[in-house]
N, C-alpha and C positions, 0 to 999 in steps of 0.2 A: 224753619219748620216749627210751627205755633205749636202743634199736638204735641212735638217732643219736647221742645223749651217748657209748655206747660209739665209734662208727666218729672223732667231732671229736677226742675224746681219744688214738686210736689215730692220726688224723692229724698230732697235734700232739706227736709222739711221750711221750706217758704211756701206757706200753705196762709190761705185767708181764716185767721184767726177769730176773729168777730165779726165776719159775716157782712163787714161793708165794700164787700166787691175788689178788695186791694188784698195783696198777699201780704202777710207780716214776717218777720223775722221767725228763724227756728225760737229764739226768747219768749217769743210773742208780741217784741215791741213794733214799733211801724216799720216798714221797708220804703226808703224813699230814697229812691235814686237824684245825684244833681250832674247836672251836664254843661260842665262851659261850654260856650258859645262865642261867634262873634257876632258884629249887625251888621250882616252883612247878606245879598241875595243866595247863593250857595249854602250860607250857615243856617239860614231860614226852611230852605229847602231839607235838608238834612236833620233837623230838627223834628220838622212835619213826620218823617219818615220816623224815627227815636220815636217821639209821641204815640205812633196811629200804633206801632209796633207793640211796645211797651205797655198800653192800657189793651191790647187785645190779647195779653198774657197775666192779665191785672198785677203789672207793676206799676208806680206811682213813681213820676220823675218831672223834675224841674229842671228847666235853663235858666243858668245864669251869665246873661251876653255882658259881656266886657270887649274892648279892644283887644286885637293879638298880643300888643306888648303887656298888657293888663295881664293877660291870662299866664303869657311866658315867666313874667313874673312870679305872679303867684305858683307856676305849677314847679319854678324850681324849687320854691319854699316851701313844698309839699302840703296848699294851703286847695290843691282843688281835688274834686273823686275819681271826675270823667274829663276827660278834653279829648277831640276830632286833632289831632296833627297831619301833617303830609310829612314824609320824606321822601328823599332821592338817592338813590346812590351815585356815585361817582364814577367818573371814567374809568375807574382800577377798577374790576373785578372782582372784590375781596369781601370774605363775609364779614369781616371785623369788623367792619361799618358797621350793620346791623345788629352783629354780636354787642358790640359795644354798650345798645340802649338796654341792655341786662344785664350789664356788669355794677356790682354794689360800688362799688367805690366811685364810679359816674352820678350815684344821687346827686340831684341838684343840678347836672350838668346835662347830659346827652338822656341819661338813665331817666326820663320823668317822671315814671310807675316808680319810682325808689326801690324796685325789684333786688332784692339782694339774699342768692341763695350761695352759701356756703359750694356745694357743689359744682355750681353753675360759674363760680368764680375761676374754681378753677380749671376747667377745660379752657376756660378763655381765657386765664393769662398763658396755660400750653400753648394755646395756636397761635398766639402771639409772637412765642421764640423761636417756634418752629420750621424749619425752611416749607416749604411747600413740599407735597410728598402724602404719604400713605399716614404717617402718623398725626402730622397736621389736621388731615380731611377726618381721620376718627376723631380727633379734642373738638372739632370744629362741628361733627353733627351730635356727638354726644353732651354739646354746648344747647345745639336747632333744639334737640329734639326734650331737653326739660325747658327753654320758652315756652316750647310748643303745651308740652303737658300743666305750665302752671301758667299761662299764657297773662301776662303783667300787659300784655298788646293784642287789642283784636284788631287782625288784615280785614278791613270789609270792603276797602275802594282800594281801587286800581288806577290812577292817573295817567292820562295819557297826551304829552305834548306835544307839539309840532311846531318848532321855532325856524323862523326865517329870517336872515341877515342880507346885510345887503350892503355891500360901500360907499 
């Protein structure tokens, strides 16, 4: 939604400060977003998409394409802004999995926003000990629910496989 993205941005002051068509920092310095990438057909595709998006909200952002392991690299050394990941969950059922990529002490590892909020830590080492149950499911969405409000991860794609084996 271009009109709201413009009006939150405009409230939070990222407002075009000099008048050359880009929004600048509340400081007033430049806003420029950077976006790993890969080179890859998908990455190109999604990219177009960031781009057409971002200058129609006049933000200013770059890619910079590297290899997967290039970027893995760097994003556990907490050396990138933006990067596109996939995940999957696993045959278990369990939120930990996801829990997991906001826990502070994962910096470097699973965690690759370096997300690490005091709070949020601790709901999820509770649901960790927790057998399954009523007290579990409260550490576990009182965990959902600050991702959710400080959001270190935005959901925008939805992956959907279809694998076939054969003997």
């Amino acid at each position: 939604n271009r009109p709201r993205a413009k009006a939150l941005l405009d409230m939070v002051g990222y407002v075009d400060r000099d008048g050359d068509g880009w929004r600048d920092q509340p400081d007033g310095s430049p806003l420029l977003l950077e976006y790993s990438t890969q080179p890859d057909q998908n990455s190109r595709q999604l990219i177009e998409l960031w781009k057409k998006n971002m200058d129609a909200i006049g933000i200013r952002i770059e890619f910079k394409t590297a290899k997967w392991p290039e970027n893995l690299k760097a994003s556990r050394g907490g050396k990138l802004m933006m990067w596109g990941v996939g995940w999957s969950a696993g045959t278990v059922p369990d939120a930990d999995t996801f829990l997991a990529l906001g826990y502070g002490q994962n910096k470097g590892q699973a965690n690759h926003s370096r997300f690490d909020l005091p709070a949020f830590n601790r709901h999820y080492l509770a649901q960790r000990v927790l057998p399954n149950g009523t007290e579990r499911q409260e550490a576990i969405d009182a965990a959902k629910k600050l991702m959710i409000a400080y959001m270190p991860y935005k959901i925008h794609v939805h992956r959907i496989f279809t694998d076939l084996a054969q003997p």
